[in-house]
Short mmCIF file of the C-alpha atoms (twelve columns), coordinates in Angstrom:
data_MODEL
# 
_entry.id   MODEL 
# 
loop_
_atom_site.group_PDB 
_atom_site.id 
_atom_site.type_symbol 
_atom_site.label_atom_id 
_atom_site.label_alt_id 
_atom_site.label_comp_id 
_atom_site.label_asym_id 
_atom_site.label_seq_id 
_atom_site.Cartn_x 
_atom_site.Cartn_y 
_atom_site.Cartn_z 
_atom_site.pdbx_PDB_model_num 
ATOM 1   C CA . UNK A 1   -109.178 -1.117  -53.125 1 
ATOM 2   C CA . UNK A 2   -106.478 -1.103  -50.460 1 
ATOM 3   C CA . UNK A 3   -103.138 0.401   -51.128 1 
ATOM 4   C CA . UNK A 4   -100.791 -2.328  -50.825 1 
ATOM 5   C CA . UNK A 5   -98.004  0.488   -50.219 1 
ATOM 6   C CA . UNK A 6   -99.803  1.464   -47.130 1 
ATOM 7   C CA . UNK A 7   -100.204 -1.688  -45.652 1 
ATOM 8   C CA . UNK A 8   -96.706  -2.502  -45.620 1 
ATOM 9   C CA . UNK A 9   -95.916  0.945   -44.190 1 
ATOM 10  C CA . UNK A 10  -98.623  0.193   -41.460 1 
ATOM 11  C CA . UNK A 11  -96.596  -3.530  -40.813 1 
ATOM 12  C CA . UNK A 12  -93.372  -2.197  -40.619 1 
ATOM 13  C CA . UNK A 13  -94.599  0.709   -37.937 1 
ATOM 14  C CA . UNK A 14  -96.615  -1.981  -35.977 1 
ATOM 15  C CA . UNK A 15  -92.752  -4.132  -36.255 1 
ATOM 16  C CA . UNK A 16  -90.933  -1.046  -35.463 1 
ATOM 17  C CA . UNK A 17  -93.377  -0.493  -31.889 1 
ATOM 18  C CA . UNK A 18  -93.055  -3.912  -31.167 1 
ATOM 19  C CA . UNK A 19  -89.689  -4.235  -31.353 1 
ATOM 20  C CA . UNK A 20  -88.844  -0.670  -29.615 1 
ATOM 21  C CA . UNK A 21  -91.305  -2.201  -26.955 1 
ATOM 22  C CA . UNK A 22  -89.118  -5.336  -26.334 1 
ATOM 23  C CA . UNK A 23  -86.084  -3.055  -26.350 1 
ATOM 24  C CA . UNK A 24  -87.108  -1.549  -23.602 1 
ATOM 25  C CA . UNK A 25  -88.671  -4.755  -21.795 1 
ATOM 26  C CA . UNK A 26  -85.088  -6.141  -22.183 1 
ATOM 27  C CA . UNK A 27  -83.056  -3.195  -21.157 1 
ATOM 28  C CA . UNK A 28  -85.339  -2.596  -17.725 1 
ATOM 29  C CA . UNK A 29  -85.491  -6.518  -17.143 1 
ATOM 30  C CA . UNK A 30  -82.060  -7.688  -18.557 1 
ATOM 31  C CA . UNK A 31  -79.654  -9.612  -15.800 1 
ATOM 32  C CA . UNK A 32  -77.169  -6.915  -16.686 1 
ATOM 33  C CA . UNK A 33  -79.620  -4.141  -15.483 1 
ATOM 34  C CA . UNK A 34  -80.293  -6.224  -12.866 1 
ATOM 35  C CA . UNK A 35  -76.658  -7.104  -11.806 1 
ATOM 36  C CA . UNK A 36  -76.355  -3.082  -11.993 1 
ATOM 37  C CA . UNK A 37  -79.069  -2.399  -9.862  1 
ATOM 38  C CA . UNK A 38  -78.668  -4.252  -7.287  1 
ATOM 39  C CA . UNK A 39  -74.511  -3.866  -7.576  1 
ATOM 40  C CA . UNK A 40  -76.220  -0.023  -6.586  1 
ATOM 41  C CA . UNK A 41  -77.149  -0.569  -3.240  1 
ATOM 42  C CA . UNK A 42  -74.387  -3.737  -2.541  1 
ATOM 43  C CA . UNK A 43  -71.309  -3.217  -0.331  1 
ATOM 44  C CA . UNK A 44  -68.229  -3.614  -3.249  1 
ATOM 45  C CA . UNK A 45  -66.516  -6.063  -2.064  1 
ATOM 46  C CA . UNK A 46  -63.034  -4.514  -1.585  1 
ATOM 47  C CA . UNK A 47  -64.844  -2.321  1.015   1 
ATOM 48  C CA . UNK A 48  -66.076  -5.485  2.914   1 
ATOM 49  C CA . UNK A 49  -62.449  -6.434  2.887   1 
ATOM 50  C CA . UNK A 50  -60.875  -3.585  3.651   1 
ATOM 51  C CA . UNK A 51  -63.238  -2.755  6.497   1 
ATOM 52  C CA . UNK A 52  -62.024  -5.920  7.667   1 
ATOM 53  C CA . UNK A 53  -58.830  -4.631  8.282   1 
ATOM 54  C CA . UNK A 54  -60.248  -1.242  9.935   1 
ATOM 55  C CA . UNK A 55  -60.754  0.716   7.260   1 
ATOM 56  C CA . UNK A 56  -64.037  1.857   6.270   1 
ATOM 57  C CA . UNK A 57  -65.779  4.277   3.355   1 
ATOM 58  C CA . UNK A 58  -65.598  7.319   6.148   1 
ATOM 59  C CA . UNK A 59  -62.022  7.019   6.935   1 
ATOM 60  C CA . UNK A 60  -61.416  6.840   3.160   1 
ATOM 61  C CA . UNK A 61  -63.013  10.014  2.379   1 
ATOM 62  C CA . UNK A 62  -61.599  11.731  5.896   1 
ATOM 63  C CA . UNK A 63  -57.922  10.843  4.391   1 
ATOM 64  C CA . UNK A 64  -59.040  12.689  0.898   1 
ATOM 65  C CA . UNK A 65  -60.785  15.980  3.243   1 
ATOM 66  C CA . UNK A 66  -57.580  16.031  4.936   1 
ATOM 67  C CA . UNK A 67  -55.702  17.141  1.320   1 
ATOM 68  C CA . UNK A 68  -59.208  19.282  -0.040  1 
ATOM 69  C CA . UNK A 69  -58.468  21.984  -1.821  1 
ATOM 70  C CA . UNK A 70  -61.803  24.118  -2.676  1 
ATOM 71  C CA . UNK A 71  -61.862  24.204  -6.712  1 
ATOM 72  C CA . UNK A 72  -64.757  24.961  -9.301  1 
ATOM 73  C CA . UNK A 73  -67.590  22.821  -8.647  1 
ATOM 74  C CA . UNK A 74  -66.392  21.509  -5.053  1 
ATOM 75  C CA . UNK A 75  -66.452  24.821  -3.061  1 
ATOM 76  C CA . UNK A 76  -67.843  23.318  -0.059  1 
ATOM 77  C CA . UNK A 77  -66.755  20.095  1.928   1 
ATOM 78  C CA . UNK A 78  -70.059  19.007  1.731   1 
ATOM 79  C CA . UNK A 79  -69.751  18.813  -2.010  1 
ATOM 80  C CA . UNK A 80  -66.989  17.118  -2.057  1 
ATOM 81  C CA . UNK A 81  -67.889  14.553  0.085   1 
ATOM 82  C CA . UNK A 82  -70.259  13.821  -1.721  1 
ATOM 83  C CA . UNK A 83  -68.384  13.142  -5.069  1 
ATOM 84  C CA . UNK A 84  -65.571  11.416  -3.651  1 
ATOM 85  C CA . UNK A 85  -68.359  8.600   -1.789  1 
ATOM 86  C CA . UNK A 86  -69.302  8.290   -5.341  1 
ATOM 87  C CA . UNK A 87  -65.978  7.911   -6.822  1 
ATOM 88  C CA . UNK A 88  -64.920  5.389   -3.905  1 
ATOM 89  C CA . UNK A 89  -67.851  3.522   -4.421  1 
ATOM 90  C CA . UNK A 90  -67.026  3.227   -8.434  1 
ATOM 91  C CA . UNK A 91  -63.248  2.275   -7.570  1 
ATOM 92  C CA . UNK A 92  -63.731  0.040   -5.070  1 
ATOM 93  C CA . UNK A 93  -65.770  -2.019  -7.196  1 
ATOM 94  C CA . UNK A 94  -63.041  -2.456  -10.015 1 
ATOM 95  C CA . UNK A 95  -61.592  -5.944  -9.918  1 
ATOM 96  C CA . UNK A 96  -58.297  -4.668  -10.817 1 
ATOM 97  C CA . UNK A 97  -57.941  -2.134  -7.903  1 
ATOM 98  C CA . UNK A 98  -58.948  -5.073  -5.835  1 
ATOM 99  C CA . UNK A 99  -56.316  -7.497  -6.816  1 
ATOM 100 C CA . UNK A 100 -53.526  -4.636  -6.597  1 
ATOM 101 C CA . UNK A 101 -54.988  -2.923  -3.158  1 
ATOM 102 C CA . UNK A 102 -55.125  -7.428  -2.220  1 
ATOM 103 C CA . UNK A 103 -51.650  -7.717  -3.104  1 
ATOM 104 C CA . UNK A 104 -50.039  -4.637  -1.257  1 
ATOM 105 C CA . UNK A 105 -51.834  -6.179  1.831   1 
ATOM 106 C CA . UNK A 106 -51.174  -9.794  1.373   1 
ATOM 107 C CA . UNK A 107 -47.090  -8.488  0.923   1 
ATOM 108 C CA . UNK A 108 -47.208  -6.163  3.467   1 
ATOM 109 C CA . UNK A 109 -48.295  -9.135  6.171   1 
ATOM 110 C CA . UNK A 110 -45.741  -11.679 4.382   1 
ATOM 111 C CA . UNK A 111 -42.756  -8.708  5.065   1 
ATOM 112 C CA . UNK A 112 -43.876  -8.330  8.820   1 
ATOM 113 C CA . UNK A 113 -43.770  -12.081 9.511   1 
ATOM 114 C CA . UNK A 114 -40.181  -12.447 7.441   1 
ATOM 115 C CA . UNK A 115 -41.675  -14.559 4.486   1 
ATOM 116 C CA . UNK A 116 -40.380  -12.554 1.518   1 
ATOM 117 C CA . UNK A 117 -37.401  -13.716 -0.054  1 
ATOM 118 C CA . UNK A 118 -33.942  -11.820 0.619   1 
ATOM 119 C CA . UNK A 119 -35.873  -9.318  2.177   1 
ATOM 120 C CA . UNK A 120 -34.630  -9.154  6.115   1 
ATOM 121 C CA . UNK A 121 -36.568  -7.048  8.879   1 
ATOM 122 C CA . UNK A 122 -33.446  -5.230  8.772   1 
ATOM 123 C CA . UNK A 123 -34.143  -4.018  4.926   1 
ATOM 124 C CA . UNK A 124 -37.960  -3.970  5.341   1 
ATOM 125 C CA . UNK A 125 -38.021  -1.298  8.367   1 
ATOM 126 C CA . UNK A 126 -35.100  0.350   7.547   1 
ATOM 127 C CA . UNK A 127 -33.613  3.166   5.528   1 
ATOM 128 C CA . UNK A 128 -33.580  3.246   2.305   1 
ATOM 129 C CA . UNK A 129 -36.202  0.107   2.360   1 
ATOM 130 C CA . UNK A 130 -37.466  -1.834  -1.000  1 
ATOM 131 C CA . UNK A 131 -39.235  1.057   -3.555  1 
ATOM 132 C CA . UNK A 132 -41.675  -1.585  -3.858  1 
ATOM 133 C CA . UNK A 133 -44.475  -0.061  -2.191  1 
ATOM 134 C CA . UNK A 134 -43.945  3.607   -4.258  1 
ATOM 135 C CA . UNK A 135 -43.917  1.274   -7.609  1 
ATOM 136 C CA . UNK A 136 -47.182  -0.149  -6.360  1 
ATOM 137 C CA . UNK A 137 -48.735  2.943   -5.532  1 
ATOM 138 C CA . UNK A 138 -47.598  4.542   -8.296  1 
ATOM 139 C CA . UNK A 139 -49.203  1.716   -10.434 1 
ATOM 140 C CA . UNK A 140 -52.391  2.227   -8.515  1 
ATOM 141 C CA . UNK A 141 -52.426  5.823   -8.871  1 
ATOM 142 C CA . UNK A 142 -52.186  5.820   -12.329 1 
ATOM 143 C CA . UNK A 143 -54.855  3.087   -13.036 1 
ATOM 144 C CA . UNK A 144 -57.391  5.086   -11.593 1 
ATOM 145 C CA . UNK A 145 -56.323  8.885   -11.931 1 
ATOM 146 C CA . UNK A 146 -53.567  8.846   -14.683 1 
ATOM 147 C CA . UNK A 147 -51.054  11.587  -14.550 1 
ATOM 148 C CA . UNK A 148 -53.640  13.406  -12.553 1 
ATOM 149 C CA . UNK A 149 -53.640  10.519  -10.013 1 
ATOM 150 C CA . UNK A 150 -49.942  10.347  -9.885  1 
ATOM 151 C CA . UNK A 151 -49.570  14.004  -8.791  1 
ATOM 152 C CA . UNK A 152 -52.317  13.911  -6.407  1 
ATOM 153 C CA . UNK A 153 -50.794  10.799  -5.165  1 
ATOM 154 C CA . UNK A 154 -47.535  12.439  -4.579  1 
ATOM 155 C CA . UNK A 155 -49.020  15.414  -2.440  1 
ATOM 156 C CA . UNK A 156 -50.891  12.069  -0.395  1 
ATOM 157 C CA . UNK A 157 -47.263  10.061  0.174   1 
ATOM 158 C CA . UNK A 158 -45.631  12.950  1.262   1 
ATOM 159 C CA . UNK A 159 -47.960  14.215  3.973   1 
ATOM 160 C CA . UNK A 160 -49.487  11.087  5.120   1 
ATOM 161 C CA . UNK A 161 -53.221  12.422  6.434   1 
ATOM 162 C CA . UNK A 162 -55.188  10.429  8.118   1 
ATOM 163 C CA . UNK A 163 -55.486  6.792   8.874   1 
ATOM 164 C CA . UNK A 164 -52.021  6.947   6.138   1 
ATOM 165 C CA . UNK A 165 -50.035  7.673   9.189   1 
ATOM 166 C CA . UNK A 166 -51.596  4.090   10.619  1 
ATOM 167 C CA . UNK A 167 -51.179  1.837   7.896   1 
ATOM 168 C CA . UNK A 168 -47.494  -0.297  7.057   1 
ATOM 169 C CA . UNK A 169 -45.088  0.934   4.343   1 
ATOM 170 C CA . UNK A 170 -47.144  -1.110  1.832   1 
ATOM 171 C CA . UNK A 171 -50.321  -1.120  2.467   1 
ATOM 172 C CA . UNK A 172 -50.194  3.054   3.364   1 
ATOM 173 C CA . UNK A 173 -49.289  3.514   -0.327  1 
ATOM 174 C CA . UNK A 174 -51.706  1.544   -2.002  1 
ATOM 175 C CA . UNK A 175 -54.169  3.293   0.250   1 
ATOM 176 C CA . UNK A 176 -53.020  6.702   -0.307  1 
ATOM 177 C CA . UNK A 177 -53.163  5.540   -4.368  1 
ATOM 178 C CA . UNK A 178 -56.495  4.916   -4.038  1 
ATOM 179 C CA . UNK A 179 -57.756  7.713   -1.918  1 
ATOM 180 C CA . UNK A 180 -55.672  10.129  -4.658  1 
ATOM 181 C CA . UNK A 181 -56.941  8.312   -7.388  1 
ATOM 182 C CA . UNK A 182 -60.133  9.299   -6.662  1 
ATOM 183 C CA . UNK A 183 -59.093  12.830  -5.581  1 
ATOM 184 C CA . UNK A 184 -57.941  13.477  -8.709  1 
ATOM 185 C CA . UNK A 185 -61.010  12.103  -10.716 1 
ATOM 186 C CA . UNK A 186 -63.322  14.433  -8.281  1 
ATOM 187 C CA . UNK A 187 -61.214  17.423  -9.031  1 
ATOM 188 C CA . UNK A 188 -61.254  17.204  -12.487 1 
ATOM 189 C CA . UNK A 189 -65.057  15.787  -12.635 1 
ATOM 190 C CA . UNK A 190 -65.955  19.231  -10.756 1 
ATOM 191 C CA . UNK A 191 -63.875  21.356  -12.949 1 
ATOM 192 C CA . UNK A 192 -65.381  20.221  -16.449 1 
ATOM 193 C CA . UNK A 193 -68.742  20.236  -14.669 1 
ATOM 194 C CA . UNK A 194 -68.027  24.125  -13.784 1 
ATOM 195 C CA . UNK A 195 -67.436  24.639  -17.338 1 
ATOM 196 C CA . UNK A 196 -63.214  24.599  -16.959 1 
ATOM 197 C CA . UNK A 197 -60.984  23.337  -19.381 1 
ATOM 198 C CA . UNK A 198 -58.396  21.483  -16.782 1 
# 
């Protein structure tokens, strides 16, 4: 006589394989795996825009070289560069970076043709000038890097490497944000990895 017991073990292992089976099916064939792979080896579309304006992934990552400071984990430039590609390539495809880095753009190019309110050419490229574009920057800085992103940022607004020095009042802060944003998150992504409490 069969054991009914061990039937319905035997069912619920058979259920159990099937449905780990389809679990996997779905995870490897979902559109959300699918919208992440192929999101892999797409352009982010803040890059396509900014590269519109001149500024590509290399110049990005020649701004953060510029400020490298060898650490635990990123001893070598090569390292580094590596990391912060990575990091870029995760920021620039955040939605919210790309409405704030839109916005310093879309301001600074309103300013230059006269089209903000109360704001003369006069006030715009003059001393002191609107604190609009540190408010931004610090906004940006934050958002990606936190406190860590805000220091780094500082260090970035105050020396100005790289394409920084070619960019308007706005949009060279929401740059240099960015570029120190993910500075920050490579420094202390290589310093856990290295086994060092920050």
């Amino acid at each position: 006589m069969i054991n009914p017991l061990l039937v319905g073990l035997s069912s619920l292992f058979h259920i159990s394989i099937s449905v780990k089976l389809a679990t996997q099916h779905l995870k490897q064939t979902s559109p959300l795996k699918v919208r992440l792979n192929s999101m892999n080896t797409q352009t982010p579309p803040l890059l396509t825009y900014l590269e519109a304006k001149g500024i590509t992934l290399q110049s990005l990552i020649d701004c953060a070289l510029e400020m490298y400071v060898p650490h635990p984990g990123i001893e070598t430039e090569k390292k580094v560069t590596e990391m912060l590609k990575e990091e870029l390539l995760d920021i620039l495809s955040d939605v919210n970076v790309s409405m704030l880095e839109v916005a310093a753009f879309s301001v600074q190019e309103q300013a230059e043709m006269g089209q903000i309110p109360g704001l003369t050419q006069e006030r715009f490229r003059g001393r002191p000038g609107p604190v609009a574009d540190e408010i931004l920057g610090l906004a940006i800085a934050t958002y990606i890097g936190g406190t860590r992103g805000v220091f780094e940022y500082v260090r970035f607004d105050q020396a100005k490497p790289g394409l920084l020095k070619t960019l308007g009042s706005l949009t060279n802060d929401a740059i240099g944000a960015l570029v120190a944003g993910a500075s920050a998150n490579v420094y202390t992504r290589a310093v856990r990895n290295a086994g060092i409490k920050p």
